[in-house]
Every structure is written in structure tokens, then in C-alpha cells.
C-alpha positions in Angstrom: 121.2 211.7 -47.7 120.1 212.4 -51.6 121.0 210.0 -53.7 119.8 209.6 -57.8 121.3 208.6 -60.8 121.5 211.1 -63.7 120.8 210.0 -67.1 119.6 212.1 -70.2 116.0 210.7 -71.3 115.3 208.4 -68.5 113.0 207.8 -65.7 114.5 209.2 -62.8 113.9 208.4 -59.0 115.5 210.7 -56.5 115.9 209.0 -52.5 115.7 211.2 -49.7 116.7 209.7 -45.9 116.5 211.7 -42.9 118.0 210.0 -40.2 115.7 207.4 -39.0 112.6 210.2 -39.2 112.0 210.2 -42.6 112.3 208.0 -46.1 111.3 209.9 -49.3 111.0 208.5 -53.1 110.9 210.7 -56.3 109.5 209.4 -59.4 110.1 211.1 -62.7 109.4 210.2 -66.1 112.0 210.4 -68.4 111.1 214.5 -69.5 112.1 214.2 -65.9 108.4 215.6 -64.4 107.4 214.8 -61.3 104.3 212.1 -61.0 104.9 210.3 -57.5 106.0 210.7 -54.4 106.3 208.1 -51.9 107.4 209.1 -48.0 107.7 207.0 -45.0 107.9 208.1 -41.1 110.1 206.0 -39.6 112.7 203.9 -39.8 111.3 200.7 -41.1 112.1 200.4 -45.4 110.0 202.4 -48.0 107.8 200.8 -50.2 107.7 201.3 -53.8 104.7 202.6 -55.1 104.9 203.5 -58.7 100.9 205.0 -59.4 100.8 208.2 -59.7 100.2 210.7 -56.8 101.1 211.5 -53.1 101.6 207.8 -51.2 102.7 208.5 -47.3 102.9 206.2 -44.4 104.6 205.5 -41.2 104.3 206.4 -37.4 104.0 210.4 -36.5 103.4 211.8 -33.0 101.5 214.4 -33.4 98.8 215.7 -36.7 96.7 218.3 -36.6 93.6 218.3 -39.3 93.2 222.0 -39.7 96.9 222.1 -41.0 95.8 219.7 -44.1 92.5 221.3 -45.0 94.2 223.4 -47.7 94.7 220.2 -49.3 91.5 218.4 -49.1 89.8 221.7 -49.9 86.8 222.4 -52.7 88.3 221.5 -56.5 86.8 224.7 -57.4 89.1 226.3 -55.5 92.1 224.9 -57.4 90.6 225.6 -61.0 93.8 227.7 -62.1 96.1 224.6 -61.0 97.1 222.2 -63.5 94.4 219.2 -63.7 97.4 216.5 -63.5 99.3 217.9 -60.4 100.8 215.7 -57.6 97.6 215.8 -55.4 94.9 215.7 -58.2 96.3 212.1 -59.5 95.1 210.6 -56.1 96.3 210.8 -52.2 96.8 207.5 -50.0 98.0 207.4 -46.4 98.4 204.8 -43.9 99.5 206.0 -40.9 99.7 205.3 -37.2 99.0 208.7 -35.2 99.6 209.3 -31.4 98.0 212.1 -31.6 95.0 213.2 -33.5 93.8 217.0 -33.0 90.4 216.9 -35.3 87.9 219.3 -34.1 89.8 220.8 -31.2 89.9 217.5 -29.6 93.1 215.3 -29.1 92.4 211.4 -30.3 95.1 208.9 -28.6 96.7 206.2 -30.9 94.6 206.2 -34.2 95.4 204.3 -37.2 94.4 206.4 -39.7 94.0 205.6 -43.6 93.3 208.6 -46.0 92.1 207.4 -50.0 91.8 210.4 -52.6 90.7 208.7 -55.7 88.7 210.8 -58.2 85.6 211.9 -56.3 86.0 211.7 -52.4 88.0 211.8 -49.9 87.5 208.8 -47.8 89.0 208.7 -43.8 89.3 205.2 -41.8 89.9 205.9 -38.5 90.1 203.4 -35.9 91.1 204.0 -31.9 89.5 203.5 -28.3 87.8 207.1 -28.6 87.0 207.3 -32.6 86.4 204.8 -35.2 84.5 204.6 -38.4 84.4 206.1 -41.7 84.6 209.9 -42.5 83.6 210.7 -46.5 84.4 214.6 -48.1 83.6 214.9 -51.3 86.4 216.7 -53.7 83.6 218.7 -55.1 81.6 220.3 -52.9 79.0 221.9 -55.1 75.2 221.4 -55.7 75.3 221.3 -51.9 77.1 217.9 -51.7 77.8 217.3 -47.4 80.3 215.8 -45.7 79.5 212.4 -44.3 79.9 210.1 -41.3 79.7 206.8 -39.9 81.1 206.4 -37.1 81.0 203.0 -34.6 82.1 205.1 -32.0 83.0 208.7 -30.6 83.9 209.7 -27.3 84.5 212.9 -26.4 86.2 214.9 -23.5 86.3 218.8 -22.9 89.6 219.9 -23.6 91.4 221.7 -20.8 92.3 225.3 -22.2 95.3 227.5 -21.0 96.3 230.8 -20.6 98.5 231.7 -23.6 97.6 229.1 -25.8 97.9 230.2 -29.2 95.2 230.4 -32.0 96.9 228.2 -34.6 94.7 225.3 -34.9 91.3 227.3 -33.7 88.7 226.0 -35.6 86.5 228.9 -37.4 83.1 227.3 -37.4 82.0 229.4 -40.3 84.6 227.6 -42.2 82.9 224.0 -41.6 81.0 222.7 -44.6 77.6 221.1 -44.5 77.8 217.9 -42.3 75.1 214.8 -42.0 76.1 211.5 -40.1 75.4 209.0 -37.2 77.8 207.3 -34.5 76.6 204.5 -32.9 78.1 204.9 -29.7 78.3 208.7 -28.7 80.0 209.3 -25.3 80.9 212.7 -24.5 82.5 213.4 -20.9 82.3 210.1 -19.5 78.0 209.9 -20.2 77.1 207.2 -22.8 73.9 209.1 -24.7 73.3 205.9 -27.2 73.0 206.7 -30.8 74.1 210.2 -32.1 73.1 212.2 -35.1 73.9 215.5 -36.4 73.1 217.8 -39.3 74.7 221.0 -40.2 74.8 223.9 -42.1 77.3 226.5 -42.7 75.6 230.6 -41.8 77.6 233.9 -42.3 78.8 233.9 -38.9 79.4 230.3 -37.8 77.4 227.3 -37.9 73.7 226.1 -37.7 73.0 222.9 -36.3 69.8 222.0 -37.7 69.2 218.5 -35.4 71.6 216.9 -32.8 69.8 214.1 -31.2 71.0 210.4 -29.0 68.8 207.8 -28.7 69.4 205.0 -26.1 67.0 202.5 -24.6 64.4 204.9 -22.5 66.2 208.1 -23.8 65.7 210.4 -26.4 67.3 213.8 -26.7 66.8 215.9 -29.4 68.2 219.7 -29.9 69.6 222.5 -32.7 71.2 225.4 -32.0 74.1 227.9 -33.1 77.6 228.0 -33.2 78.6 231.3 -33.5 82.4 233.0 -34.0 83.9 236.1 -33.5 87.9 237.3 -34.1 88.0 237.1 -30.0 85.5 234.1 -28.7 82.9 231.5 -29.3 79.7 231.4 -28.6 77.1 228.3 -28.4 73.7 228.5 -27.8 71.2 225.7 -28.0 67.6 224.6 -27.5 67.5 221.1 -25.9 64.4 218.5 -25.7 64.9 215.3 -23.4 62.6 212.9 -22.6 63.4 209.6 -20.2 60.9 206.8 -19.7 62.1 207.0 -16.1 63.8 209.8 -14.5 66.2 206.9 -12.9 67.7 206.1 -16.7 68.0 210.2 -17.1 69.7 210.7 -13.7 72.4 207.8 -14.1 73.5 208.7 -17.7 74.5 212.2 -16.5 76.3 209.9 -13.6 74.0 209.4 -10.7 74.8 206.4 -9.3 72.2 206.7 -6.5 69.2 208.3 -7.8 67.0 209.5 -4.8 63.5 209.0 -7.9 63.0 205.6 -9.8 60.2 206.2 -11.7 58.3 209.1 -13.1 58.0 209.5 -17.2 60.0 212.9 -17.5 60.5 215.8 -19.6 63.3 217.9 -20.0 63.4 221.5 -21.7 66.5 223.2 -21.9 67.6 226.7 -23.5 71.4 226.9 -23.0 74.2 228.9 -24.1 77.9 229.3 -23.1 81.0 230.6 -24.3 83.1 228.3 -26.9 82.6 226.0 -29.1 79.5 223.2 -28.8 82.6 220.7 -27.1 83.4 222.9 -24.5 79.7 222.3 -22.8 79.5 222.1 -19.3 77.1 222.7 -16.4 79.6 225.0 -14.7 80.0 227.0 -18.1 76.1 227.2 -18.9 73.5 230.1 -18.9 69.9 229.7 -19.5 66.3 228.0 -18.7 65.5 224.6 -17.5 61.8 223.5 -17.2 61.4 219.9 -16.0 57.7 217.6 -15.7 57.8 214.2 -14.0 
């Protein structure tokens, strides 16, 4: 259903109703250009927003990240597009998500909130598995990162199918320079305490200059590659761990009954396996383990 009212030198707003699935508002100013759009998901009633710019909210099953990064891409890159188009006069989005695919791994029931003002894009996220702040600037030159601060992130290697399609493949080369902590960091199930990472973007993929988790008695502290070709991944990483007691090392990776209590220990590991740095597993892994207790 379309429905506007046409008038000769007048604003203009044009509403758009797709069943119950989407509501959609058109402003216009009265040369009848375009400077807002509001949209809703859902059924529940629009509201009006009249600052200029994209405006979207509502309840979506299913987003995927890599299908918006032509939009929160470099400004450079859009330096033969008008300076007062739709998306440079500022972004908001308040949305409830059931399912968030961002980095090749699926986040269940986020509320996310997306703010473009002039300078940066800023990300809210809040869930069970991810919540904090994610901040990319608009202009990403003069080596400006990517930032995060997340309360929490947990993550889970994703099952992977025969005949799964490429679409949303991540290209690892294609991932900007990133620097940020998470306070919580659990990844398959093992809480490693306090997680920071820095990266930087290589020809082929993506250097991570320093991954390390910190919790009481643990430290682990690594860097390492990710590296992409047209066919596979490739990870490969040299790991440092060192536990005050080989008990606290033994029941983070989920040794409920450790056989050793004591014993200061320290852990070298040179690992690599095919995919990306979230598909790590033991089963998966190649490489050299020394160990002193």
C-alpha cells in the first residue's frame, strides 16, 4: 500500500505498508528531493522522524554484517557521491535481531543500536553472548582503527556443511586495523578472563600483532596470521601461557578433576589449522607444544 498526496511546491511524504513486515516513510522537501527515510519492521506504528537521513527500527530475524559493509565503508571511497546524500546526513537503527551473523559467528537475540553522526559509526550491542560498544570511524585514514569495548564475548565454533555457500565468507584481508578489550572473553565454553587484540591488515590476510586473556593465575599471550586464499583459510599462531598452578590451567580448558594441583607452569605452543582463527580446535590443530612445570 502507497499512499501520498500530490501537491505542486510542497513537502511531500510518501507511506509505504507491506503487510504487517514492513512500514516505510518518505520525506521530501517541497523541490520534492529526498532527505529522510524512516522504515519500521513490524507491525507495531512508525514513528515520525523528520532529521535528515536513514532512521530504521523494528524486529528482523535474521542480519548479516558483511551484507552492510558497503555502507559503513571508508568516505574516501564515496568521494564521487554527492556530500548530502541519504546515508551521509547520518544513519540511526534500533533494532531487535534474532540473529546476528558478525564475524562468521551467529549472536542469538541482540538488541542492536547503530548511530552514524558525522565522524563514527558507533554499535551498541547488548545479548547473553555479546555486549558492549563497537566504534568505526567514517574516515579511515592516517591509520585511524576500529575500536572495541566489549563487557562480554562468548564464542562458539560454528558447525560448517557440505555445500554451504560463500556469500557471507569473511575475506580477512578485507578487515581494517582493529584494537580493543572484552572483559569477559569465553570462547567454546572456557572462560579465559580479560581479552585483548590488535590487528593489522597484510596483502594476503590479517596479522594479529597481540591476542592475550588475563584471569586470576592465568596469562596467555600470542600473535599470529590469518591468511586467505580463493579456496581456504589458513591460521597459524605462536602461543605463550603461563598458570600459577597447572590446576587453574587444566580446569579452564574443562578439567574438572585435575590429576596435578600445584606446579608454576609454562605453556609454548606453535599452532596452525585450516580456517579462520574461530574455527580453533584441538582436533583441527598441527604443530609444537613444549610444557615446564
Amino acid at each position: 500500500k502507497i499512499t501520498t498526496l500530490l501537491q505542486k511546491d510542497h513537502a511531500q511524504t510518501v507511506q509505504i505498508e507491506y503487510a504487517d513486515i514492513l512500514r516505510s516513510e518518505l520525506l521530501l522537501d517541497a523541490q520534492k528531493k529526498l532527505h529522510t527515510i524512516n522504515m519500521h519492521f513490524g507491525k507495531e506504528q512508525l514513528t515520525d522522524i523528520i532529521k535528515p537521513g536513514l532512521h530504521i527500527s523494528g524486529n528482523v530475524d535474521r542480519l548479516v554484517a558483511t551484507e552492510w559493509w558497503d555502507v559503513i565503508k571508508p568516505r574516501e571511497a564515496d568521494k564521487n557521491k554527492p556530500a548530502n546524500g541519504i546515508i551521509q546526513s547520518g544513519v540511526s537503527l534500533q533494532l531487535q535481531v534474532s540473529s546476528l551473523d558478525l564475524l562468521s559467528q551467529d549472536f542469538s537475540d541482540v538488541a542492536l543500536s547503530i548511530l552514524r553522526p558525522e565522524k563514527i559509526w558507533e554499535f551498541d550491542l547488548l545479548s547473553d553472548n555479546i555486549s558492549g560498544n563497537i566504534q568505526i570511524p567514517v574516515d579511515r585514514k592516517n591509520n585511524k582503527l576500529i575500536s572495541f569495548q566489549l563487557d562480554k564475548l562468548e564464542l562458539t565454533p560454528q558447525k560448517r556443511f557440505a555445500g554451504d555457500g560463500e556469500t557471507n565468507r569473511v575475506n580477512p584481508a578485507d578487515i581494517p586495523a582493529i584494537e580493543g578489550t572484552a572483559k569477559e572473553f569465553v570462547f567454546n565454553n572456557m572462560n579465559l578472563g580479560e581479552m585483548y587484540l590488535k590487528t593489522n591488515p597484510i596483502d594476503n590476510g590479517l596479522a594479529v600483532d597481540q591476542l592475550s586473556f588475563s584471569k586470576e593465575a592465568l596469562d596467555i599471550n600470542g600473535s599470529g596470521n590469518w591468511l586467505s586464499t580463493l579456496s581456504m583459510d589458513k591460521s597459524r599462531f605462536d602461543i605463550n601461557l603461563h598458570a600459577d598452578k597447572m590446576e587453574t590451567m587444566l580446569t579452564t580448558f574443562g578439567y574438572d578433576e585435575t590429576p596435578v594441583k600445584k606446579g608454576e607452569t609454562e605453556l609454548n605452543l606453535m599452532a596452525e589449522w585450516m580456517g579462520s582463527p574461530m574455527d580453533f580446535s584441538l582436533e583441527k590443530m598441527n604443530g609444537t607444544l613444549d610444557m615446564k612445570i
